[in-house]
VOPAGU-2260 file (C-alpha; in pm, 1 decimal, decimal comma):
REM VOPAGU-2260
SITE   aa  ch    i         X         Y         Z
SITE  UNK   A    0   12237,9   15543,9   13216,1
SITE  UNK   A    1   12166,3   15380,3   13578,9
SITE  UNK   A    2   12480,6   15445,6   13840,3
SITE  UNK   A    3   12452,0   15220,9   14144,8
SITE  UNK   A    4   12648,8   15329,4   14454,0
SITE  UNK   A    5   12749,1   15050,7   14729,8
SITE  UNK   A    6   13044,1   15138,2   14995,4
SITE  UNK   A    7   13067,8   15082,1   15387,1
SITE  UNK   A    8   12898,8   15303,7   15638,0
SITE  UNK   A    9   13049,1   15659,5   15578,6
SITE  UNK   A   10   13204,0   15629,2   15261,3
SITE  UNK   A   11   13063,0   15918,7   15125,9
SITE  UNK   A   12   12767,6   15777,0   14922,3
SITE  UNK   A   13   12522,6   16045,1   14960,4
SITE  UNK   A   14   12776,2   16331,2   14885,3
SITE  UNK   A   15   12872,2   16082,0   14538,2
SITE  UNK   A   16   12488,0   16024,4   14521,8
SITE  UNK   A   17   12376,5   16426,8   14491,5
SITE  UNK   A   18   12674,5   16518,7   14316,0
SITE  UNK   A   19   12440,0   16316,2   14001,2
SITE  UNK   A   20   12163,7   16430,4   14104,4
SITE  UNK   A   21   12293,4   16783,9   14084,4
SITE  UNK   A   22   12336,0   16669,4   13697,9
SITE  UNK   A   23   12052,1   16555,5   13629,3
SITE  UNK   A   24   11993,4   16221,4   13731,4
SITE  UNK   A   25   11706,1   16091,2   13928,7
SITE  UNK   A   26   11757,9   15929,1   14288,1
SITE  UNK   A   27   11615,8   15650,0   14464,2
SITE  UNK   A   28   11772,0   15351,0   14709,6
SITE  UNK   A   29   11733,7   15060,0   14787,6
SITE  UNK   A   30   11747,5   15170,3   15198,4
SITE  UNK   A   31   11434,5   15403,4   15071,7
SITE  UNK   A   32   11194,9   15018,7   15028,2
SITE  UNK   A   33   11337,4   14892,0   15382,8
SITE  UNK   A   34   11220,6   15259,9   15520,2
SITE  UNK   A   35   10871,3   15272,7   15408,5
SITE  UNK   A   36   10862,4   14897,5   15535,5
SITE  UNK   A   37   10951,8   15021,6   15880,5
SITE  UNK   A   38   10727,5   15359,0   15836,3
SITE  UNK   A   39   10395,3   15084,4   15727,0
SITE  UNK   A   40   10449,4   14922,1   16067,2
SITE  UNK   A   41   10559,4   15257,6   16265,0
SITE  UNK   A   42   10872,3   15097,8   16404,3
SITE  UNK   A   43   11164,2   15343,4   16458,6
SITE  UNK   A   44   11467,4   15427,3   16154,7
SITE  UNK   A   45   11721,5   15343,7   16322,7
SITE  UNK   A   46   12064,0   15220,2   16183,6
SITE  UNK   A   47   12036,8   14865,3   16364,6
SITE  UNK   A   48   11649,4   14806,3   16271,5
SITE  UNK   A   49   11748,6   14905,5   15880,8
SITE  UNK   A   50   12041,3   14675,3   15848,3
SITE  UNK   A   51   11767,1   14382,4   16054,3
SITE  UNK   A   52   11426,2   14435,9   15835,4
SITE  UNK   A   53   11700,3   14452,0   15520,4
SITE  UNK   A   54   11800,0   14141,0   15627,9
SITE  UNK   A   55   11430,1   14012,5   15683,7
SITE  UNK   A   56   11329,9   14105,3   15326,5
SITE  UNK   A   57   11574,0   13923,4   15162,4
SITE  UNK   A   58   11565,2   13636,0   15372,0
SITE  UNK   A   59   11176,6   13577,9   15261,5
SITE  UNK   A   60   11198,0   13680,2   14939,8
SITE  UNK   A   61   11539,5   13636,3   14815,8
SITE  UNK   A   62   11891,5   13847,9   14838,9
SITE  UNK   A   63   11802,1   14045,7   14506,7
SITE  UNK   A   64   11454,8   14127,3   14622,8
SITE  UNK   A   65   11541,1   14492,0   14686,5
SITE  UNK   A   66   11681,8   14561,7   14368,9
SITE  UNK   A   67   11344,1   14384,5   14225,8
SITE  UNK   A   68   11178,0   14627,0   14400,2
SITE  UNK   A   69   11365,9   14936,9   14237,2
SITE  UNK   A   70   11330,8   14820,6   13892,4
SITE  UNK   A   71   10967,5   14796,7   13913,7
SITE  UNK   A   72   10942,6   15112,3   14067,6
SITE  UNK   A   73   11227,1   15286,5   13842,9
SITE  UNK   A   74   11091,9   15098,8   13526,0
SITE  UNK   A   75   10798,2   15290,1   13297,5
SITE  UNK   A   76   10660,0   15107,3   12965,7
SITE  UNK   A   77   10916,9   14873,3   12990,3
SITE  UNK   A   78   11228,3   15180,9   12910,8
SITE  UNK   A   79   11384,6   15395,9   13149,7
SITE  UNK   A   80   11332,5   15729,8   13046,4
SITE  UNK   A   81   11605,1   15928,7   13219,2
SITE  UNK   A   82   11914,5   15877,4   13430,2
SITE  UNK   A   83   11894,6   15740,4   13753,2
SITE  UNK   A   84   12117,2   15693,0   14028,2
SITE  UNK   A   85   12045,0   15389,5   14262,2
SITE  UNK   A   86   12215,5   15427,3   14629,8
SITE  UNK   A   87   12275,8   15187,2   14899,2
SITE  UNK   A   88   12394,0   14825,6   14724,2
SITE  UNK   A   89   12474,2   14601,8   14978,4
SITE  UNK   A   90   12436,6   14260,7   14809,5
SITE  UNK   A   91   12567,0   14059,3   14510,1
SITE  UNK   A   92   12245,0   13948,4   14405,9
SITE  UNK   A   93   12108,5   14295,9   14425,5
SITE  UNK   A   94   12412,5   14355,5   14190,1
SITE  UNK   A   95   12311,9   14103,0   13923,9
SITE  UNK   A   96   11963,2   14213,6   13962,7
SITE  UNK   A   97   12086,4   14573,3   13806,3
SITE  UNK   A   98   12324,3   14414,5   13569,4
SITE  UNK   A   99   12065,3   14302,8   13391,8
SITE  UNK   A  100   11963,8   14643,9   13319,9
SITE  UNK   A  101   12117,9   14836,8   13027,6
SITE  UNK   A  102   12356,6   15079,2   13077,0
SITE  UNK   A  103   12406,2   15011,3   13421,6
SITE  UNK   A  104   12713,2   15072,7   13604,5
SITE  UNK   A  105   12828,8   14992,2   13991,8
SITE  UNK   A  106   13043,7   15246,5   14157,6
SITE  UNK   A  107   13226,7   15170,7   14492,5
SITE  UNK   A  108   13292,9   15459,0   14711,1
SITE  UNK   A  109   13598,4   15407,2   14932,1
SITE  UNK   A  110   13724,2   15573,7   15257,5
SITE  UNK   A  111   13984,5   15461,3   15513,2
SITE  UNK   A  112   13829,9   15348,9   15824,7
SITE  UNK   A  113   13948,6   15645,9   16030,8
SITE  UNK   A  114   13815,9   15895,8   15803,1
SITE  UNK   A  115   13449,9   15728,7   15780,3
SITE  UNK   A  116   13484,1   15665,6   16179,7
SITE  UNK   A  117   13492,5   16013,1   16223,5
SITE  UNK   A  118   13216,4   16127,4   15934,4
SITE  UNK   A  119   13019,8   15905,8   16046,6
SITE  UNK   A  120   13004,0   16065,6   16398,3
SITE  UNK   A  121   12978,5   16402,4   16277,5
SITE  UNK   A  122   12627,7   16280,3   16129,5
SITE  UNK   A  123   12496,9   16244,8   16500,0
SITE  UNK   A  124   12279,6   15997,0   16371,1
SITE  UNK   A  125   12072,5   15762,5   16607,4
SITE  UNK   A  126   12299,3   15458,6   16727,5
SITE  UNK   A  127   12583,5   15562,1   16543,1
SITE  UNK   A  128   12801,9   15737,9   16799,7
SITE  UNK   A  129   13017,2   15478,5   16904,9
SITE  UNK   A  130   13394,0   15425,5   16968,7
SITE  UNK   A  131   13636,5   15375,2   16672,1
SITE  UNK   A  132   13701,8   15023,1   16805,6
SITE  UNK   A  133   13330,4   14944,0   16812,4
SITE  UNK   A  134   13281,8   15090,0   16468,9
SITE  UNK   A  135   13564,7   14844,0   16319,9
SITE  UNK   A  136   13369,2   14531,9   16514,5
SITE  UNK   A  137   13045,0   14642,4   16353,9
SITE  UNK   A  138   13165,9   14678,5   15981,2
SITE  UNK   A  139   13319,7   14358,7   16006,6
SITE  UNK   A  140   12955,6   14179,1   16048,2
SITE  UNK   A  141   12823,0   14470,9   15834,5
SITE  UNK   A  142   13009,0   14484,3   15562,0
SITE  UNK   A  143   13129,0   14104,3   15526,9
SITE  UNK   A  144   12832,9   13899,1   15733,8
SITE  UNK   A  145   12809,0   13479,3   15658,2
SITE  UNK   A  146   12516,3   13498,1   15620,3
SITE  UNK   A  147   12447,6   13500,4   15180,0
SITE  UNK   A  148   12122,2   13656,4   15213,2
SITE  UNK   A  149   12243,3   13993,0   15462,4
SITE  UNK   A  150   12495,2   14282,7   15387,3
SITE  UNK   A  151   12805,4   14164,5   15203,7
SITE  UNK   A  152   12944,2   14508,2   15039,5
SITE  UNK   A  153   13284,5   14442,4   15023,9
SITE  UNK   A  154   13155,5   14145,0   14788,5
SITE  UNK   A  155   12948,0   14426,5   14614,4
SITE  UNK   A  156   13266,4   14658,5   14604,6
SITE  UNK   A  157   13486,9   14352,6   14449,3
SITE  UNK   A  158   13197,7   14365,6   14164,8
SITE  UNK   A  159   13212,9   14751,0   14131,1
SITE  UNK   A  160   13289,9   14868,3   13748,7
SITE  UNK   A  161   13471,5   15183,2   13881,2
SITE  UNK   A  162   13594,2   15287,4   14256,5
SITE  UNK   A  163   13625,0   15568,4   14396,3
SITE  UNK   A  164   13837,3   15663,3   14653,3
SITE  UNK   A  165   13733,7   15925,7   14912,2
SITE  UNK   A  166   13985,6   16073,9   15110,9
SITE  UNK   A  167   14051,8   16450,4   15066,5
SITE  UNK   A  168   13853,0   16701,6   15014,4
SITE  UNK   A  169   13442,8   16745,8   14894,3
SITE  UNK   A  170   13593,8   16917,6   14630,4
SITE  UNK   A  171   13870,5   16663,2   14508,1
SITE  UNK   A  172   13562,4   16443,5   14520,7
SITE  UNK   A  173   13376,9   16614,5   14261,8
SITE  UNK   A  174   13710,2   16635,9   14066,3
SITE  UNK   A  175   13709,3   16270,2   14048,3
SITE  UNK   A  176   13353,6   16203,8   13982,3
SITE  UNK   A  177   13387,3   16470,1   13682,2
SITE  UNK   A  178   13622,4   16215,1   13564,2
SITE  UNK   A  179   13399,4   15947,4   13615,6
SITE  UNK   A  180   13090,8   16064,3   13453,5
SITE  UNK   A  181   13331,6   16171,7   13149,0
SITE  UNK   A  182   13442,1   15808,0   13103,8
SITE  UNK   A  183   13063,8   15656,6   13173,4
SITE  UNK   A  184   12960,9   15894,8   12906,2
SITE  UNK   A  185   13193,8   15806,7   12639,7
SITE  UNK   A  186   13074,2   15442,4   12716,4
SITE  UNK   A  187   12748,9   15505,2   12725,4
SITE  UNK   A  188   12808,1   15663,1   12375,9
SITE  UNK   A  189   13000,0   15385,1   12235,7
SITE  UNK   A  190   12712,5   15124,3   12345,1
SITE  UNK   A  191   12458,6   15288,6   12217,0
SITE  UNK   A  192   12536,0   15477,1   11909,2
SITE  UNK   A  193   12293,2   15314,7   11616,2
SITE  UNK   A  194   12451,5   15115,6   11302,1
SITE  UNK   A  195   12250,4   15250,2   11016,9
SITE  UNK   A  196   11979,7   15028,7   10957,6
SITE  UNK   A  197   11860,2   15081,6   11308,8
SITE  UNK   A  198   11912,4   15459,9   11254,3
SITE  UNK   A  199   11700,8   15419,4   10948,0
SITE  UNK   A  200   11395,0   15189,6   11126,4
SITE  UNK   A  201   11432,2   15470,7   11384,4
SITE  UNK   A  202   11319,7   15750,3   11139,0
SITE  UNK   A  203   11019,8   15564,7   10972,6
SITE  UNK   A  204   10920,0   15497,1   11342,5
SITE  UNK   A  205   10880,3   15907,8   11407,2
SITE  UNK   A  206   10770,9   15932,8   10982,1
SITE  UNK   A  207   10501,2   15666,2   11098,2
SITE  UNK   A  208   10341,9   15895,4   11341,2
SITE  UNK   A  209   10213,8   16168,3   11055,4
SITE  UNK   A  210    9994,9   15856,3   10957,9
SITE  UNK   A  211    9611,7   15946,2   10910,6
SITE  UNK   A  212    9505,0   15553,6   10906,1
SITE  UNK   A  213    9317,7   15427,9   11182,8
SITE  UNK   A  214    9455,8   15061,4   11151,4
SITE  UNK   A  215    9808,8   15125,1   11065,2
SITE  UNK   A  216   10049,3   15370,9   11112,9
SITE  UNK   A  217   10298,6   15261,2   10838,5
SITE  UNK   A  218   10607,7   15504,5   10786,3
SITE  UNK   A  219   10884,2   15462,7   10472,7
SITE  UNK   A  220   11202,4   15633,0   10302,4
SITE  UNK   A  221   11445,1   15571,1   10058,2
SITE  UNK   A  222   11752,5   15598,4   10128,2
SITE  UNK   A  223   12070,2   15580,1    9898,5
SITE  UNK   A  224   12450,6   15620,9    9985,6
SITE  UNK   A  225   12363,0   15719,6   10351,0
SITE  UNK   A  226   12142,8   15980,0   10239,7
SITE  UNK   A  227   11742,4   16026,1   10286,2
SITE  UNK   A  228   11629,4   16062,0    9954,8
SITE  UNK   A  229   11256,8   16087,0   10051,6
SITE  UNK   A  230   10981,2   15969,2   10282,0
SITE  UNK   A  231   10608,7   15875,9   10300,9
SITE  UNK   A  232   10371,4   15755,8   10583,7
SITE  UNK   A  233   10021,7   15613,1   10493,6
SITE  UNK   A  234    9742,5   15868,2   10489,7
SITE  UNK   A  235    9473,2   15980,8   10250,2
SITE  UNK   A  236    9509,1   16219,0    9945,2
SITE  UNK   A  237    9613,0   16569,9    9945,6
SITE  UNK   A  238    9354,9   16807,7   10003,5
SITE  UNK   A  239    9024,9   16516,1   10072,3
SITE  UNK   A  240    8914,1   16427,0   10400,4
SITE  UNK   A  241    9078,1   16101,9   10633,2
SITE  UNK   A  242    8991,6   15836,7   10827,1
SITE  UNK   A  243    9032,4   16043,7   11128,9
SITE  UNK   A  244    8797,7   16260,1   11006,1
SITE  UNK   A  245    8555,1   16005,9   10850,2
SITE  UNK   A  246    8657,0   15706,0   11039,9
SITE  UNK   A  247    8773,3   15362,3   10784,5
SITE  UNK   A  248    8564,5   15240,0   10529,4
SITE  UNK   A  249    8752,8   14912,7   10558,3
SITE  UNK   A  250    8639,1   14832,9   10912,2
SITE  UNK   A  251    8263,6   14954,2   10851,3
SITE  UNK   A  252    8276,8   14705,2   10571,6
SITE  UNK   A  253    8482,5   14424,4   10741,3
SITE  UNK   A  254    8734,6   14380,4   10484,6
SITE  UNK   A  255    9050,6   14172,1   10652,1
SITE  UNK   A  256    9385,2   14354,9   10644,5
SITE  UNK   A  257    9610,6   14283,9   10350,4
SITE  UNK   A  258    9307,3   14226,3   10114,8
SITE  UNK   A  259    9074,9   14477,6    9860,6
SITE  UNK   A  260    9323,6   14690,6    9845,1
SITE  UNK   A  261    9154,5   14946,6    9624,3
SITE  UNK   A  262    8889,6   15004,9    9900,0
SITE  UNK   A  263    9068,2   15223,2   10093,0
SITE  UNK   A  264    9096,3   15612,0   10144,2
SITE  UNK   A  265    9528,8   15588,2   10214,2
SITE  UNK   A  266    9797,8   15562,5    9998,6
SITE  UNK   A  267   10055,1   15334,5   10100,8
SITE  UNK   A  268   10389,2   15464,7   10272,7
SITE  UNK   A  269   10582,7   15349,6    9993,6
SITE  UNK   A  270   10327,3   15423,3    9757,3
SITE  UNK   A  271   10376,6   15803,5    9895,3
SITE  UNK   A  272   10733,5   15805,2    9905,5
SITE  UNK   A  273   10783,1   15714,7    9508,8
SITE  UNK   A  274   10545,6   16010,9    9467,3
SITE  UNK   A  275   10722,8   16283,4    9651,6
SITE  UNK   A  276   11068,0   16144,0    9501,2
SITE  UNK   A  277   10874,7   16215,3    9161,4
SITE  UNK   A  278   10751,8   16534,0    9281,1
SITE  UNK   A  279   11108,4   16674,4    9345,6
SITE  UNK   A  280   11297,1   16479,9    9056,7
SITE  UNK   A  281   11453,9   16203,3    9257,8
SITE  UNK   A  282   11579,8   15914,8    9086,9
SITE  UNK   A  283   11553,7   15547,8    9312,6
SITE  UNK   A  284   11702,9   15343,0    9150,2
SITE  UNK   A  285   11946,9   15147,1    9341,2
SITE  UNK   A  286   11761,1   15294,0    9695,8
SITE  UNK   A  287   11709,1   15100,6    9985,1
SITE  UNK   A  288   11325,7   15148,8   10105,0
SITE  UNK   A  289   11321,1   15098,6   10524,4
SITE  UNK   A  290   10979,0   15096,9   10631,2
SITE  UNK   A  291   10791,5   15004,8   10932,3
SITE  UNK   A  292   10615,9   14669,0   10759,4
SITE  UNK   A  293   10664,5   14482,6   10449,0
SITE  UNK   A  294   10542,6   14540,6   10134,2
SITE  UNK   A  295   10159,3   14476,2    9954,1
SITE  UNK   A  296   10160,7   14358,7    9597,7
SITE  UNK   A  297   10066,8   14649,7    9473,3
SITE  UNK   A  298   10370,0   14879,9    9621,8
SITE  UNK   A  299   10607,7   14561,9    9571,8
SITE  UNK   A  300   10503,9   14613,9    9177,0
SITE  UNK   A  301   10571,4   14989,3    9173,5
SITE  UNK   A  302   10897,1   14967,7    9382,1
SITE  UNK   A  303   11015,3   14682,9    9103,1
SITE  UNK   A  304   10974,8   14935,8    8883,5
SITE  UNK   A  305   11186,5   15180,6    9063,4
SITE  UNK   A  306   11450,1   14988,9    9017,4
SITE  UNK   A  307   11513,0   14958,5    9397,0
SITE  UNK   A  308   11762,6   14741,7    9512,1
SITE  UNK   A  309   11662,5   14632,0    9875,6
SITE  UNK   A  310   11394,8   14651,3   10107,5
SITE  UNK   A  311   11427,9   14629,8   10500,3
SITE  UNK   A  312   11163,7   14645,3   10769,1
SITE  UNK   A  313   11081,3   14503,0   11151,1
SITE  UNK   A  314   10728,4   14460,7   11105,6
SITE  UNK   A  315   10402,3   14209,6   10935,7
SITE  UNK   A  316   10182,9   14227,6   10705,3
SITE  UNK   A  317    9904,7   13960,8   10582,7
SITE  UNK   A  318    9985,6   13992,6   10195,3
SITE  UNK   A  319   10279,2   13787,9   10104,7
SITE  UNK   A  320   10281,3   13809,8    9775,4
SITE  UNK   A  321   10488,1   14123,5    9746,4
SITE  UNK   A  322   10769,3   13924,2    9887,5
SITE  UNK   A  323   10777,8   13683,6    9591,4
SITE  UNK   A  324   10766,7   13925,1    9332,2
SITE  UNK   A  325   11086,8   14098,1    9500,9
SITE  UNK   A  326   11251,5   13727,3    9488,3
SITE  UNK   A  327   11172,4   13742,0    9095,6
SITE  UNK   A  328   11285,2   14076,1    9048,6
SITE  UNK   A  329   11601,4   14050,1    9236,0
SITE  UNK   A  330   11537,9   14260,5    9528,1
SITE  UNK   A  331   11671,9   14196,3    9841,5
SITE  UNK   A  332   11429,5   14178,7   10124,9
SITE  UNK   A  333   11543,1   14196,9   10490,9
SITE  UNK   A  334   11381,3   14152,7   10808,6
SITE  UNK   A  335   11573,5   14302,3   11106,2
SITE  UNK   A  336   11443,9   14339,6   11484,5
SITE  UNK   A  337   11216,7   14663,9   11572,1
SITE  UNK   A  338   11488,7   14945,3   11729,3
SITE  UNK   A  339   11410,3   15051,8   12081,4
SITE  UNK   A  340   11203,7   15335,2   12064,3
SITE  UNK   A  341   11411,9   15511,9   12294,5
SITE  UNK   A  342   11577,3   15822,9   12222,4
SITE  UNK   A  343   11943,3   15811,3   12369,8
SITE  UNK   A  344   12093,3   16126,8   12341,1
SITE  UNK   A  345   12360,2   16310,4   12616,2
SITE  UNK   A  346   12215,1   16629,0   12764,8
């Protein structure tokens, strides 16, 4: 999951921010791109020259430019591989820059004006000692400028899925943020729980990887009333050497994919996976095969045969002429979309 944090100066952001991070979650911020700007060109952090290079960034570039930034820099193989929290929102379009991403949420941390007036302070930052008057005159351009393209976070806190409001204690804080995290989680759980074919293409996905074939890495089971009845990846014979070993006869000879099948060290997956259900006296008739591509001729014949009853996959495969045998037998053939190959599980 991906929390985003926006809320006006002294809301409490970073104390919201490391109370994920002390669970797990991975930080970065969008105030963390505008600093290493200012660091490349050795100008001074301070409050005022953050909020004007922020400003200057998205004025060139556009007002979701930051968040671009993040996602490329949060972003690995296309998936996000753990949880991340993303601080320091301070424009719509930075918002529907992160929407975009799955299992993103936008939290707004709130604080009366007194209360962050005086936090703030306490921080001794730089520039930010001023009078409470003076603080009120400065939110009002920072939080809620005209300008489309600078900081507008009470826009960003109007487009928050949950807020947060900050006024007691650190530790009625962390109360409420238990909450919080409860009720992302059961979301999060909701969202993206798998139906069962996708929990199905998920197996043959990990079944796939025990393949032994240096072209394919094909992965199969049967499954019948919710239940695994056996699987089967493509790989050479029991007990003779494999292509990893020997490297393909099919390439050194040339021979196209989805042709001479009978020069080839593998059995197919589905080949493999009516052999082990033989092996161990399982009956598939009226299975469901899920594998990672669609059928040859020669395992379409043999499934036939096996009286199974459907046939679902995600994937290609040259030889068509499997699927027209299944059309004259009666089996059902579906073609669904590949599952993400990421794992989402709560730790």
């Amino acid at each position: 999951m991906i929390i985003g944090l926006t809320g006006l100066n002294g809301s409490g952001k970073t104390s919201v921010a490391n109370y994920f991070i002390k669970k797990g979650f991975k930080y970065d911020s969008l105030s963390d791109i505008i600093r290493e700007q200012l660091e490349s060109r050795g100008v001074r952090l301070t409050r005022e020259n953050l909020i004007d290079e922020g400003n200057r960034l998205r004025e060139e570039f556009g007002a979701g430019v930051l968040a671009k930034k993040i996602v490329e820099r949060i972003n690995y193989d296309g998936e996000f591989q753990t949880n991340i929290v993303i601080d320091s929102i301070r424009n719509p379009e930075e918002v529907e820059e992160l929407r975009k991403l799955e299992g993103f949420y936008l939290i707004s941390v709130e604080a009366p004006v007194r209360l962050r007036w005086e936090w703030v302070n306490s921080r001794k930052r730089e520039g930010e000692e001023v009078s409470f008057e003076e603080f009120k005159k400065i939110e009002k351009v920072d939080g809620l400028t005209k300008n489309k393209k600078g900081q507008q976070v009470v826009l960003c806190q109007k487009k928050a899925d949950i807020h947060v409001i900050n006024n007691k204690s650190s530790e009625e804080l962390k109360l409420k943020l238990y909450d919080v995290l409860a009720e992302i989680r059961r979301i999060e759980s909701i969202r993206t729980r798998q139906n069962l074919d996708n929990y199905f293409l998920k197996v043959v996905l990990v079944v796939a990887e025990r393949s032994t074939c240096t072209r394919h890495h094909v992965g199969a089971i049967a499954v019948k009333n919710k239940h695994i009845l056996a699987t089967g990846y493509n790989g050479a014979a029991s007990g003779v050497k494999d292509c990893l070993e020997l490297g393909c006869l099919r390439c050194k000879l040339r021979i196209p994919s989805g042709t001479r099948h009978e020069i080839c060290r593998a059995i197919h997956a589905e080949q493999n996976v009516i052999i082990q259900s033989a092996l161990h006296g399982v009956n598939l008739e009226g299975a469901t095969i899920y594998c990672t591509h669609p059928p040859c001729i020669l395992c379409a014949k043999m499934l036939v045969n096996a009286k199974i009853k459907e046939f679902v996959t995600f994937g290609n495969y040259p030889d068509k002429s499997g699927l027209g045998l299944f059309k004259e037998a009666g089996v059902k053939f579906r073609k669904l979309s590949k599952p993400s190959t990421r794992i989402n599980v709560l730790d």
